[in-house]
C-alpha positions in Angstrom: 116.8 45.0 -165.0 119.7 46.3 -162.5 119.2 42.7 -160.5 119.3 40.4 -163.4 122.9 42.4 -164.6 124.1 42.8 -161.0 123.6 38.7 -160.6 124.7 37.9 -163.8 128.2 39.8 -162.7 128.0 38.1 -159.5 128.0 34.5 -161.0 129.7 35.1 -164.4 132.0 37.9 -163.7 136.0 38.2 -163.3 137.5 39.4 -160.1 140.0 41.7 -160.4 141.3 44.7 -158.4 140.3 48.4 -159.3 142.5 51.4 -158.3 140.6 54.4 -156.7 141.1 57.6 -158.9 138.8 59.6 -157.0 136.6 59.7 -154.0 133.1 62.4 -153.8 131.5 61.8 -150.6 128.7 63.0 -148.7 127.5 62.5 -145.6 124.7 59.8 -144.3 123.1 61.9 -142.2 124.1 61.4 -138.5 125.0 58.0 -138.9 128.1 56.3 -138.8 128.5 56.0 -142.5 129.6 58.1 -145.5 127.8 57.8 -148.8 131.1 58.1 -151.8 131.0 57.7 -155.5 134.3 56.0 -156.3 136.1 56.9 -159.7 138.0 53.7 -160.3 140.0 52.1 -162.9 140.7 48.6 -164.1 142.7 46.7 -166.4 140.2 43.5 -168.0 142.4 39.7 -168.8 143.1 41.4 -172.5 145.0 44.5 -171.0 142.4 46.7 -171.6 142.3 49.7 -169.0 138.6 50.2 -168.0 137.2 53.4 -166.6 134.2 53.9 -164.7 132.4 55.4 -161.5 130.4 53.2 -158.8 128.5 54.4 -155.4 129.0 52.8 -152.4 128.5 53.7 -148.5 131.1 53.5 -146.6 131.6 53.0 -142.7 133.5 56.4 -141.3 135.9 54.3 -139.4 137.2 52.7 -142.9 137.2 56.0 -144.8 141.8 55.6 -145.2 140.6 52.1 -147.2 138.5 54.5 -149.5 141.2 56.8 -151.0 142.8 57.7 -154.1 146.2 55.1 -154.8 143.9 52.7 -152.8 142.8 49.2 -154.2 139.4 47.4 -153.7 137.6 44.3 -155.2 135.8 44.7 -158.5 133.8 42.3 -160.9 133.2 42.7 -164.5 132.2 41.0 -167.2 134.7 39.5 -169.9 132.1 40.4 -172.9 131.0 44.0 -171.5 133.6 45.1 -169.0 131.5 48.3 -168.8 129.7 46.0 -166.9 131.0 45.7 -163.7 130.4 46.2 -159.7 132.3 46.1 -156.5 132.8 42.9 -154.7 132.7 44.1 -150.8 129.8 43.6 -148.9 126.9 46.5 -148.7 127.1 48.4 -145.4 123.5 47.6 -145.0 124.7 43.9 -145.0 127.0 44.4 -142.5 124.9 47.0 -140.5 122.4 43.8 -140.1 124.4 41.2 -138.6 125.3 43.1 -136.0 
């Protein structure tokens, strides 16, 4: 059920910029990468100021992109804005082109 919303706010969903709140992070282990739960906050087309929390891993050597005042890519949808994801690609993506 995750996949079927997560695509449906891939193809139908509104770009828009979230502002980080908050950042809790832990570490990945020995890797490279951090795993963070972002508290973020976003205003939808109507002016509405949406609120909500998303987990993400992040590379260590982008951690000063991942901070509070800082901006990052978010979709939502129009009808449900509680429905909503960040638009960046997965570290794991990344992690396997290289």
């Amino acid at each position: 059920k995750k996949e079927k919303v997560k695509k449906e706010i891939r193809e139908h969903g509104i770009l828009t910029l979230a502002t980080i709140k908050r950042v809790f992070s832990r570490s990945g282990g020995n890797s490279g990468y951090i795993n963070a739960t972002l508290e973020l906050v976003f205003e939808t087309e109507d002016g509405s100021k949406i609120a909500c929390k998303a987990d993400t891993v992040i590379d260590a050597l982008s951690i000063q992109k991942y901070q509070a005042g800082e901006q990052i890519p978010l979709r939502y949808l129009p009808a449900d804005p509680h429905k909503n994801m960040l638009d960046v690609p997965s570290t794991f993506e990344l992690m396997k082109r290289h």
